[in-house]
Each structure stands twice: as C-alpha cells, then as structure tokens.
C-alpha positions in Angstrom: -4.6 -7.5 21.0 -3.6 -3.9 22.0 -4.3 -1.7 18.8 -2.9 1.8 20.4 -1.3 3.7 17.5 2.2 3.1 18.5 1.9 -1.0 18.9 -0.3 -1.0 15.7 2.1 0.9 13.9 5.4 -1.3 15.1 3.1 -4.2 14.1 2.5 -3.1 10.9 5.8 -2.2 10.5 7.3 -5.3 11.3 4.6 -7.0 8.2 5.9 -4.9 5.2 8.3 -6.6 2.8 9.1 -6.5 -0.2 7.1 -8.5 -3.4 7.4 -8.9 -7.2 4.6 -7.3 -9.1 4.0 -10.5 -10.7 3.1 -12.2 -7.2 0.9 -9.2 -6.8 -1.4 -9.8 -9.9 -4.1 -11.3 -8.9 -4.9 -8.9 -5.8 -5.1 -6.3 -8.6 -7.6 -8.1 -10.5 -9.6 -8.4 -7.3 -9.1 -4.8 -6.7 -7.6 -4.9 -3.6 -4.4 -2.9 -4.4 -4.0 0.3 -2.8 -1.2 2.4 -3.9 1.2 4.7 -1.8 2.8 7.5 -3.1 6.9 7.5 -2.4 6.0 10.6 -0.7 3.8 9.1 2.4 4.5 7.1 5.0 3.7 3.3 3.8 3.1 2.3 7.4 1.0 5.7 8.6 -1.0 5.0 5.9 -1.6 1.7 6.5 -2.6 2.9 10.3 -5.0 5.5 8.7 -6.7 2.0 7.1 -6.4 -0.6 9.8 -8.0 2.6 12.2 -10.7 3.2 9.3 -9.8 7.2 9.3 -11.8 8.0 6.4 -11.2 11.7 7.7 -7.3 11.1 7.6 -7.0 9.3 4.3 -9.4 11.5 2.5 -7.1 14.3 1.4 -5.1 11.6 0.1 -7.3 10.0 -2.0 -9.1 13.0 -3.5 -5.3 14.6 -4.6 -4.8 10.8 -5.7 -1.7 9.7 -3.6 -3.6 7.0 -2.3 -5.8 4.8 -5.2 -5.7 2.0 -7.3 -3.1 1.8 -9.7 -4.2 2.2 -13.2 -3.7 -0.3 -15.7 -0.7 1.4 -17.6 1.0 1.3 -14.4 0.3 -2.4 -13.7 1.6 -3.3 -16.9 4.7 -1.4 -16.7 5.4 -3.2 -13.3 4.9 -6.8 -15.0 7.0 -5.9 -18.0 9.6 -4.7 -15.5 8.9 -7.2 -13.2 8.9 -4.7 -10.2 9.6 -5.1 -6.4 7.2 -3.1 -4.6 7.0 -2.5 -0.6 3.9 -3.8 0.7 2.1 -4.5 4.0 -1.6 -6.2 4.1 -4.2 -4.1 6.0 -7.4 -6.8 5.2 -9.0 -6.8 2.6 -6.1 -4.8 1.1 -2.7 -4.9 0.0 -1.2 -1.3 0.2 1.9 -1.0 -2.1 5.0 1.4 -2.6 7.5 1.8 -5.6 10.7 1.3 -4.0 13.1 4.2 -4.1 15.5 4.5 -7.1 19.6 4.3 -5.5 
C-alpha cells in the first residue's frame, strides 16, 4: 500500500463516520480514545498518528487539544447520547464533537 501523505490522508478520509457515544464506550474503558479539538483537522491529525509524528502532535497534546477525554466529558456524551466524528488510526479511535448548526 502507498502511504504518501496525500493517499493516506484520502484514505483516512474516506474511514471517518460518524458514531454514538454509547457504541464508543468500551474503547474508552480501554483507553484508546483520542480526542480532537473542533479546532484541528480530524483527518491531519489522524495522519500526524498513522505517520507516528510525535514532533507534529506534541504541541497538541501538551496545550491539550489532543488527549483523552476526561470522565465528566464521557459521561455527558452517554447522558446525551452524542454523535461524534471518528476515524480509527490502530490501536486508537480519534474522535471529534460534531459542530453545533
């Protein structure tokens, strides 16, 4: 498989959808959810990960844009029952809040 930027990113594009929080659940309790601020890019990020850029993703993670949600967030997605964007880059599942219309 060809994993330049540009095919990698049309691939990973192409795998997003959307998915209830509730289907989502047990990735969190694994700790494999990643979440993307509605600022970023959902796929770029999930190039930065699938390309292991620790240099790219750092700033990121240290100004917390990227990480795991915290609990009081995963709770108010189940009570709400929220549809996030989401796109798997093994072993994780990288979400987005959807925007509001």
């Amino acid at each position: 498989m060809d994993t330049s930027e540009p095919n990698l990113k049309h691939k990973l594009h192409n795998e997003t959808a959307l998915i209830s929080w509730h289907e989502l659940q047990r990735f969190f309790a694994q700790g494999a959810v990643v979440v993307v601020d509605a600022s970023l890019d959902l796929v770029e990020i999930a190039t930065f990960f699938a390309e292991d850029s620790v240099d790219k993703l750092q700033q990121y993670t240290e100004s917390g844009a990227v990480a795991a949600p915290s609990n009081d967030k995963a709770r108010d997605w189940y009570s709400a029952n929220s549809e996030l964007w989401s796109v798997v880059v093994a072993p994780y599942v990288l979400v987005q809040e959807r925007e509001k219309p």
